[in-house]
N, C-alpha and C positions, 0 to 999 in steps of 0.2 A: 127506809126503815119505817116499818107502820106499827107506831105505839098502840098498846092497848093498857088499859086502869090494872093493874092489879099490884098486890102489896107484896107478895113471897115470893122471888124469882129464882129458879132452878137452873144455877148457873154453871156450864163448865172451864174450867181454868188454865190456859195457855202462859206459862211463865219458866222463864231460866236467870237465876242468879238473884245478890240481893235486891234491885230495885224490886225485883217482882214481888221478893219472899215481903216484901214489905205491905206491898199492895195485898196480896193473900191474905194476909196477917191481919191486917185492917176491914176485910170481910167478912171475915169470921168472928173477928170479936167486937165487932161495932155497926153488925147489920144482922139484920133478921132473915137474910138470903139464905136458899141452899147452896153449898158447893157437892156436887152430883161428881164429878168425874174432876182431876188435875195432871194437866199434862208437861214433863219439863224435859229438857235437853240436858240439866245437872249430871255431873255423875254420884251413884250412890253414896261411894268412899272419897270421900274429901280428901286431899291430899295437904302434906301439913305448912300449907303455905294460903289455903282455902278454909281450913277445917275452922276456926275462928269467924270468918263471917258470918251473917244472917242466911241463913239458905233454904229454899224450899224443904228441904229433908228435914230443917230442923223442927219445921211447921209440922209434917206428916208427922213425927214420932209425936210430937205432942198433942196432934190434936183425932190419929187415928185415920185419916179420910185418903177416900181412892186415888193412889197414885200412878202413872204407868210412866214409862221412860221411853217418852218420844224417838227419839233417836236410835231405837231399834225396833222401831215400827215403820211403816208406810201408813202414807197418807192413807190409802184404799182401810188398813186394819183400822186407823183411828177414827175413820168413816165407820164402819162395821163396829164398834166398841161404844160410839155416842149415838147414833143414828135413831135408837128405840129408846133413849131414855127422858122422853119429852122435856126438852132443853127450852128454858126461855131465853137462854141469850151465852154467848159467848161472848168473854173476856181476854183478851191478849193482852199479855205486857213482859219484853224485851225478851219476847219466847228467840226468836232468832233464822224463824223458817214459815215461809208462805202457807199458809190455807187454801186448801184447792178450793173451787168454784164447790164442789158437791159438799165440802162439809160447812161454808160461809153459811149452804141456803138450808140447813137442815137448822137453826134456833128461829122459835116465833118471832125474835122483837130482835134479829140479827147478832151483828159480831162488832164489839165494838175494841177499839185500841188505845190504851195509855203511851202519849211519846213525849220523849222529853227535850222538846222544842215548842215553838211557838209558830206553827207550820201556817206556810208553806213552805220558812225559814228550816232549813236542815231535815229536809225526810232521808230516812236512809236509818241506816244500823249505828252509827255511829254520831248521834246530835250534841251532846255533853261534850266530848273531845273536842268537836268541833269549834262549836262555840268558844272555846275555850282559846282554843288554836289560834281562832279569825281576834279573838281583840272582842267578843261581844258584850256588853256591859247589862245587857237586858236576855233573859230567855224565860223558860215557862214548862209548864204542862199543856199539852193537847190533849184531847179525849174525841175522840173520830171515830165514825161510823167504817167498817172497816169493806172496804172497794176491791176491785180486781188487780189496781194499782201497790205501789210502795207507799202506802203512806200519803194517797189521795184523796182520801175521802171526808165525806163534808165532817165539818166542825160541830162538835154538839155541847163543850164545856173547853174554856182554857180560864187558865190563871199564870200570870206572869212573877216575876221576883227579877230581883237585882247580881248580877255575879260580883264577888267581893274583890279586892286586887289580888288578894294572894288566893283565891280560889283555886282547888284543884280537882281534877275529875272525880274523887272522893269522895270530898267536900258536897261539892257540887249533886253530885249521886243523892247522896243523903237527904241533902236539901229537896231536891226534886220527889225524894222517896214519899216524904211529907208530905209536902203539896201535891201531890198526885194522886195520894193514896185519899185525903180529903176531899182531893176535885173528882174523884169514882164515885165517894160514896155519895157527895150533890148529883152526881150525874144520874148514878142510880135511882133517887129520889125525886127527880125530872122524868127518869122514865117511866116507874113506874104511876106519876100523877099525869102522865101524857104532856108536858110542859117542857119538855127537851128541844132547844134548837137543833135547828138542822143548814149548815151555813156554807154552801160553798166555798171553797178553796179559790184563790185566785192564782192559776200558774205562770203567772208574769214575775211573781215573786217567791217563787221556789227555788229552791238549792238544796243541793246535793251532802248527802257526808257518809263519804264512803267507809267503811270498817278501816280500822286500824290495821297498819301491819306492824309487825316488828322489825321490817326492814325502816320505817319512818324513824325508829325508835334513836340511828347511830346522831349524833350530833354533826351539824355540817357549820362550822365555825366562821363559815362565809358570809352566813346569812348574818342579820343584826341582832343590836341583844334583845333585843324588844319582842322579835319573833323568836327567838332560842328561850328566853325566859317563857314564854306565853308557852311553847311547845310542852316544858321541861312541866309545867303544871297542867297541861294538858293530858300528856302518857304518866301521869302518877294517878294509880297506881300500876296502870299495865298499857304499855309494855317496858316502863320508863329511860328516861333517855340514856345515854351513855356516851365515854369515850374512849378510845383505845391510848392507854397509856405502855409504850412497847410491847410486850405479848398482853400485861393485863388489859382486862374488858372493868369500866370505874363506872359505875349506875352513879347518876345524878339525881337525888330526891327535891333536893332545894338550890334556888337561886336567885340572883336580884341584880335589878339593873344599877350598874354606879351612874348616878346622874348628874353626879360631879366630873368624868372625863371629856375629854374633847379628844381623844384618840379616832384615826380613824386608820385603817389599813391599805387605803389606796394611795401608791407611790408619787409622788408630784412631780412634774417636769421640776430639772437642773433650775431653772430660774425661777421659779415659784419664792416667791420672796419667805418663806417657813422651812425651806429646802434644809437649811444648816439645823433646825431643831429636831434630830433624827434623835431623841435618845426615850429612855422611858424609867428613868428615875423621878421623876415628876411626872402624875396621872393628869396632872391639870394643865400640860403645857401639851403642844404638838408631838403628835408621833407617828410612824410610819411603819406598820408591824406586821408581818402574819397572822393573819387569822388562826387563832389557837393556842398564840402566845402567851405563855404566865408572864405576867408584866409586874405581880404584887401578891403577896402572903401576909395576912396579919389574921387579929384575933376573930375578921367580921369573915373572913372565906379566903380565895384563892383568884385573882383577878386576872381572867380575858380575855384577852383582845379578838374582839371577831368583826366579822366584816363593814359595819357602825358600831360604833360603842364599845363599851367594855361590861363585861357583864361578870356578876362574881357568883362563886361555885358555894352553896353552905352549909349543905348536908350530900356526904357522897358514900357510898359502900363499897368497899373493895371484897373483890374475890373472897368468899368462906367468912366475912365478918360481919353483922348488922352497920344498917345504917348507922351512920354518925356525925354530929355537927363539927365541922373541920377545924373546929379549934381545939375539938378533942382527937379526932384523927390524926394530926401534927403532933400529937405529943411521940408517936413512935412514926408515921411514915412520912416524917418533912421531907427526908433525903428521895424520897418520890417524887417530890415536884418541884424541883430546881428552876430559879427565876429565866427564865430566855428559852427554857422547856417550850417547845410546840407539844399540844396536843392534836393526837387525829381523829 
């Protein structure tokens, strides 16, 4: 990318969903740029489970500016629609679809990307989840020059932050919305002063974070609690996790690891000198359980047992009812979750 000095950049705008509408939002009212052209994959009509977030559309109505709706276009028409409108630079961020070769090379001072990782750590569609997923206690904003690759290209602005324990995709979102949207507008101000690094990537330490599916979403009560909690804040708010309590489907919003058990659900040989302490009326003593077991009910959630630890349930939503903290949930659906119940 070959900077040149100038102060008023004629930008076009690749974004879908709130991270992006944020970053939008932060250009238009906190920089002197044009925004010339905005491209997003959103749908027009919100649906009432969406319509409450931040969203590009709700930027367009208020601020009037050219919109087209990606995702019934072709690359070649989105080529043909920017190509003559002397573009100083394209902006991407969590648009959600590659740029061909012919429209990267049509802005002077190129295409640059908002991601939210601390890359080479997590390139891919999904970085937040991830992190989140993996246990990481540190992630960031990237700002990159945008390459032929996923998410290769050199470094030209990061900024890091802390992920909190109860952090959740959300949460997290948000957080990054800020920082990101602040590390565009220094970066922009690098570019145009021609003071922008430009920093290779080193691919020795890259990873991957593939899109979410909703098939991740079922709960596998095998795994430990430590990866079942980190998951469970992970997919909130989408795809969030669940489990199948006989025909019902039970979303899991909130949960916490009990660091007070010593359960574990691997059986012991007859001679194991623990062998006789097979019961689970006491969470502190040995037990030997199915993975999925309700082991405990009180006023803090719904306890358990999975394949390490035990892990308590404490916001859950049942079929046709908002979420709810399970101590208020229990006041009509205790007879739901009877103690030695496996869930699937």
């Amino acid at each position: 990318m070959k900077f040149q000095l100038q102060q008023i950049l004629r930008i076009v705008f690749f974004g879908t969903g709130e991270f992006a509408a944020y970053h939008l939002y932060t250009l238009i009212n906190c920089s002197a740029h044009t925004i010339i052209a905005i491209f997003t994959q959103e749908p027009q009509i919100l649906n009432k489970k969406t319509q409450h977030y931040f969203s590009i559309y709700h930027i367009i109505r208020t601020y009037n500016l050219p919109l087209f709706q990606s995702n019934t276009l072709s690359m070649f028409q989105i080529l043909q629609i920017i190509k003559h409108r002397n573009i100083d630079i394209i902006i991407v961020v969590s648009y959600g679809l590659i740029l061909s070769k012919e429209i990267l090379s049509i802005p002077k001072l190129g295409c640059i990307n908002v991601h939210g990782s601390l890359l080479p750590r997590w390139r891919g569609p999904a970085p937040i989840q991830r992190a989140l997923e993996h246990g990481d206690i540190i992630t960031g904003i990237s700002i990159i020059q945008i390459d032929s690759g996923i998410d290769t290209g050199n470094i030209l602005y990061t900024q890091s932050c802390k992920i909190l324990p109860k952090e959740t995709s959300y949460s997290l979102c948000k957080k990054l919305a800020y920082i990101g949207s602040v590390a565009l507008l220094q970066t922009m101000h690098h570019i145009t002063m021609g003071t922008c690094k430009n920093i290779p990537q080193n691919p020795l330490y890259a990873t991957y974070a593939p899109k979410v599916s909703k098939l991740e979403a079922r709960i596998n009560w095998k795994n430990s609690a430590e990866e079942l909690e980190r998951r469970i804040r992970a997919f909130n708010p989408w795809p969030i996790s669940y489990f199948q309590l006989k025909t019902k489907r039970i979303k899991v919003w909130g949960a916490e690891i009990n660091n007070n058990s010593s359960i574990t659900t691997t059986k012991p040989h007859p001679s194991h000198p623990f062998h006789s302490l097979l019961r689970n009326d006491n969470l502190h003593s040995y037990s030997f359980l199915t993975p999925g077991t309700i082991l405990k009910i009180n006023s803090k959630g719904i306890y358990v047992a999975t394949g390490n630890g035990t892990i308590i349930l404490t916001i859950l939503q049942i079929p046709g009812k908002k979420k709810t903290p399970v101590k208020c949930l229990l006041n009509s659906y205790s007879l739901w979750f009877p103690i030695n119940a496996v869930l699937k």
